[in-house]
N, C-alpha and C positions, 0 to 999 in steps of 0.2 A: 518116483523112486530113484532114477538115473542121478538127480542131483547130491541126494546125500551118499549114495553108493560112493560118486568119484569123490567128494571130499573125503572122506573117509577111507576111501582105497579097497574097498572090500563088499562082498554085496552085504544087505540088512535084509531081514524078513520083512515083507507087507506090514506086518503089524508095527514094525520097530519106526520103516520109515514114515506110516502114517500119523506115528506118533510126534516123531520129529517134526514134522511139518506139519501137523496141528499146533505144537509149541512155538513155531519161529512165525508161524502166520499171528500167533495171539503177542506174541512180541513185539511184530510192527504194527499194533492197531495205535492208533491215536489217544492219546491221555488227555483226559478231561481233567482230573482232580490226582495234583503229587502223590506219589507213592512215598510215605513217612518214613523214617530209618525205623526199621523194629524197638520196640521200649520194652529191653528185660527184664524192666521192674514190674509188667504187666504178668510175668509169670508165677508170680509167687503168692498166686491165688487159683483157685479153681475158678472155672466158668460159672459153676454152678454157686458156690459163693460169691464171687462175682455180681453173678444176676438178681441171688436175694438181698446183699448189701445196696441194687440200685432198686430194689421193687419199697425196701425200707426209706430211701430215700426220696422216692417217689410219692409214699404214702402221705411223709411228713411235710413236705411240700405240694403237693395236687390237694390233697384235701383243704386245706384251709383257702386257695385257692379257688377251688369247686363251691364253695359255701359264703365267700364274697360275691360271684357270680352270682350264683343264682340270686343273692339280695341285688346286685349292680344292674343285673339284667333281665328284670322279673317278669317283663310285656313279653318277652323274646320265650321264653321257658313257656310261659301261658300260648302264646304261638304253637311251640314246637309241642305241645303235648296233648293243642286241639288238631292233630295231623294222624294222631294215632287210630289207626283204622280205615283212614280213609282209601286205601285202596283196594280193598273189598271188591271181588266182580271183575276184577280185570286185573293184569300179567303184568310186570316190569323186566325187563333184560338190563342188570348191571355191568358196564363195560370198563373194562381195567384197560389201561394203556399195551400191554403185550403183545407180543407177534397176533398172538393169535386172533386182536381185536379185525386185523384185515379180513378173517375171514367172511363178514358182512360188508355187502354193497348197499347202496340207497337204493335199490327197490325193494331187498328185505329189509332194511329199516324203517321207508318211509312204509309197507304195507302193515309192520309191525306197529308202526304210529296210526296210522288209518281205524285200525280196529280198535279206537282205545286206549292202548295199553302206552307204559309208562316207559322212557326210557333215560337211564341214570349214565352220566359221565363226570371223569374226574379230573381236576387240574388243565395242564394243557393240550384238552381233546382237539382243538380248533385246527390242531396239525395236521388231521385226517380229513383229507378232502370230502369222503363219504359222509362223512358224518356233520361236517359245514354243511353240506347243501341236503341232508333233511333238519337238523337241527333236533338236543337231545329235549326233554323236559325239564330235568332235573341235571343240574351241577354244584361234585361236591369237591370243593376247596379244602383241602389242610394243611399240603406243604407251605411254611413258612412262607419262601421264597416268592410262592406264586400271588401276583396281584399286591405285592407289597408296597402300600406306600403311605405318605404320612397321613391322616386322618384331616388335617387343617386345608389339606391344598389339592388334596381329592387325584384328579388325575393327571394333574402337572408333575408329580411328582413321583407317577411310575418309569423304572428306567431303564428298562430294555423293552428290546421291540417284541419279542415273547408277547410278554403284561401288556403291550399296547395293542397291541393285536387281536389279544384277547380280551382286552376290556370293550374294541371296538366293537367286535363280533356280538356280546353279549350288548350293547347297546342295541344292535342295528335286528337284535332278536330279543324283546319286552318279553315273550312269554317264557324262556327259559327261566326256572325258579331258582334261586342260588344259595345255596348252606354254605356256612362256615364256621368254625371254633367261634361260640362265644364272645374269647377274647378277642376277639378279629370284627365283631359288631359296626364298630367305628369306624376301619378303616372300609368294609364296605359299604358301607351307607355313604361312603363319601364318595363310592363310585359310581352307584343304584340305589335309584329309590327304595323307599326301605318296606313299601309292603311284594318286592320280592325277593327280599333276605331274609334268612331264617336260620339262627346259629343252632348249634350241639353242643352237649357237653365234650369236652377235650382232652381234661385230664384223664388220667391212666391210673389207676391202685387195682393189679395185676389180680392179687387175692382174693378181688369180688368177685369174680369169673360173669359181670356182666357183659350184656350187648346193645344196653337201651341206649338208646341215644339222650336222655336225659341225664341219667347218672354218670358216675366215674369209668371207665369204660374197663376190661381186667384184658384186654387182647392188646396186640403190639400197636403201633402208631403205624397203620397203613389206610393211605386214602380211601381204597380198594374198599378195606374192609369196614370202612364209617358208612361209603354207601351201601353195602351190605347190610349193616344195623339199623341205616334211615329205610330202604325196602322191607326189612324183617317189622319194621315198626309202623310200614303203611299198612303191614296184613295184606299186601295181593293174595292171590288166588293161588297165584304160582310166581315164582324169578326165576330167571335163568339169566347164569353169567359167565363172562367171555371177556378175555383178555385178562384173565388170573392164571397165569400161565404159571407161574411163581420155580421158574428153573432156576432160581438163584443157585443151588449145590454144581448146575451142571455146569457152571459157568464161574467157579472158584480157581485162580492161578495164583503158584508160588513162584515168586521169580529166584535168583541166584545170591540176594540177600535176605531170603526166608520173610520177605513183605506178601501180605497177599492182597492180593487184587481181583475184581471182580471184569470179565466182560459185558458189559451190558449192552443191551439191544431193546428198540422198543418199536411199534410200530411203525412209526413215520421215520424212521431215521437208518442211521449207519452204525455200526460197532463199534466200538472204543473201551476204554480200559479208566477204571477208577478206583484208586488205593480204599482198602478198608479198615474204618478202626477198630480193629481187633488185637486181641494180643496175640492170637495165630491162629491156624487155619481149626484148631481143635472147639477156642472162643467163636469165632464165626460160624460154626456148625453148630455150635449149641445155640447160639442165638437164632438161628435159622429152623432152627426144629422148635421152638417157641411159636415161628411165625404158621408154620403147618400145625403144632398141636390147638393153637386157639383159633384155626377156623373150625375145630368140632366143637365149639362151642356154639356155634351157629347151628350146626348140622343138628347137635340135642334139644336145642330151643327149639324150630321147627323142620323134624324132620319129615323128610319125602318132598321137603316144596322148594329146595332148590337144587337146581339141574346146572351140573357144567357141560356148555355146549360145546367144549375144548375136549376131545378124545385121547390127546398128548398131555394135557397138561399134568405139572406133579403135584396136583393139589388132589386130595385123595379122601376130602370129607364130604365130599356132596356125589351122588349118583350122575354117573355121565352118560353121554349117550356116545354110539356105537359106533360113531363117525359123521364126517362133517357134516356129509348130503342130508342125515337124519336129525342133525341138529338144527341144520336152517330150516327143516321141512317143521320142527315143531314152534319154529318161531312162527312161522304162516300160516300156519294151520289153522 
């Protein structure tokens, strides 16, 4: 409180100064991705027309895409649709990358591995020491970026140490099984052999309101939530998932040219600040309540069978439990 008091010359109430210095600590976080100069031409549309001009868009391009694929990559579909059910009798925990993933260690995951059960990770989980040293079953790839490289030259040609890192890990562990978009076939078969890859459909046509992992998918483009639709589509018994913390609203900033930016934070890491393409903070709130309305599409597909073992988190379509101790207790149990 002492320090904005003296600048200012006067005292502030608790509330004002904690405010202040919530704002100037979120100012000197470190920027990963520029902050754009606002684009006033972005305003002369609603969000919400906005969003159905790109689901139109989306339509007329994902479909005719979606329907080369499945001719392009017919063995991979016949694959992914002898998977369905196989998880029958036994439990999967899907882990999203969030704060909240720390709250397992390796002896509740490796006893959670012990008994069977399945366990899904996304993108680059290799960050998390705990989870290097029991190793998941399932990894599922979507971001673009991750593992990108040319299909002809395999692994010479990934280019940050990230992708090398993780390509090593997954070599130096044959049994982790690896999905990815369809379109992305190529370039990992060029990094793994290819009877443990197994791609998904990728494209998006929002209006189907599916979740199968075969068809067009109608939910946002989140890793998180693909391995959610690859679990939903093994039929366990039960899933429970952790590190879907999804605090993106709590973490929204306006700076002093009306840019907004997001703080982000993820398990392995530090905080930092990353511009958003939005036309303002009204367009990113509406996009962000698309990403909370389409995980109840999961919740009506099957409800009761999946549990967020996150007590905090703001994801608010699956039944959670009462707090941490009782969440790790049902993963052991």
């Amino acid at each position: 409180m002492k320090d904005n008091n003296q600048t200012l010359g006067y005292s502030l109430p608790d509330i004002t100064d904690d405010y202040i210095r919530e704002n100037l600590r979120v100012q000197s976080l470190p920027v990963r991705s520029e902050l754009t100069a606002k684009d006033e031409s972005l305003h002369r549309h609603s969000p919400m027309l906005m969003s159905l001009q790109a689901s139109i868009r989306n339509l007329r391009s994902d479909l005719p895409r979606y329907l080369l694929n499945r001719f392009r990559f017919h063995s991979a579909y016949r694959e992914l649709k002898g998977l369905k059910g196989s998880g029958r009798g036994r439990r999967a925990l899907v882990l999203g990358n969030g704060p909240s993933q720390g709250f397992v260690n390796r002896d509740i995951l490796g006893e959670f591995k012990r008994k069977g059960n399945d366990l899904f990770v996304v993108n680059y989980w290799d960050a998390n020491d705990e989870l290097l040293f029991v190793g998941p079953t399932h990894l599922v790839i979507s971001d673009p970026g991750t593992l990108k490289c040319d299909g002809r030259l395999g692994q010479n040609s990934l280019a940050n140490e990230q992708d090398l890192h993780l390509a090593a890990t997954l070599r130096a562990c044959p049994d982790i099984y690896i999905f990815c978009p369809m379109a992305r076939m190529v370039q990992m078969n060029a990094l793994f052999p290819r009877s443990r890859v197994t791609g998904f459909t990728d494209e998006e046509i929002r209006i189907s309101g599916n979740t199968s992992p075969v068809f067009p998918r109608g939910y946002v483009s989140m890793t998180l939530f693909k391995a959610l639709s690859l679990a939903l589509f093994y039929d366990y018994d039960s899933i429970f998932v952790l590190g879907m913390d999804n605090t993106y609203p709590r973490n929204l900033y306006c700076d002093v040219h009306n840019r907004v930016m997001s703080r982000e934070h993820y398990a392995t890491g530090d905080y930092y600040l990353i511009g958003i393409d939005a036309s303002d903070v009204a367009g990113e709130l509406f996009e962000l309540s698309k990403l909370f309305d389409d995980l109840k599409l999961f919740e009506r597909r099957s409800p009761l069978k999946i549990m967020n073992l996150d007590p905090y988190s703001l994801t608010d379509a699956f039944e959670k439990v009462h707090s941490i101790e009782a969440g790790l207790s049902r993963l052991i149990q």
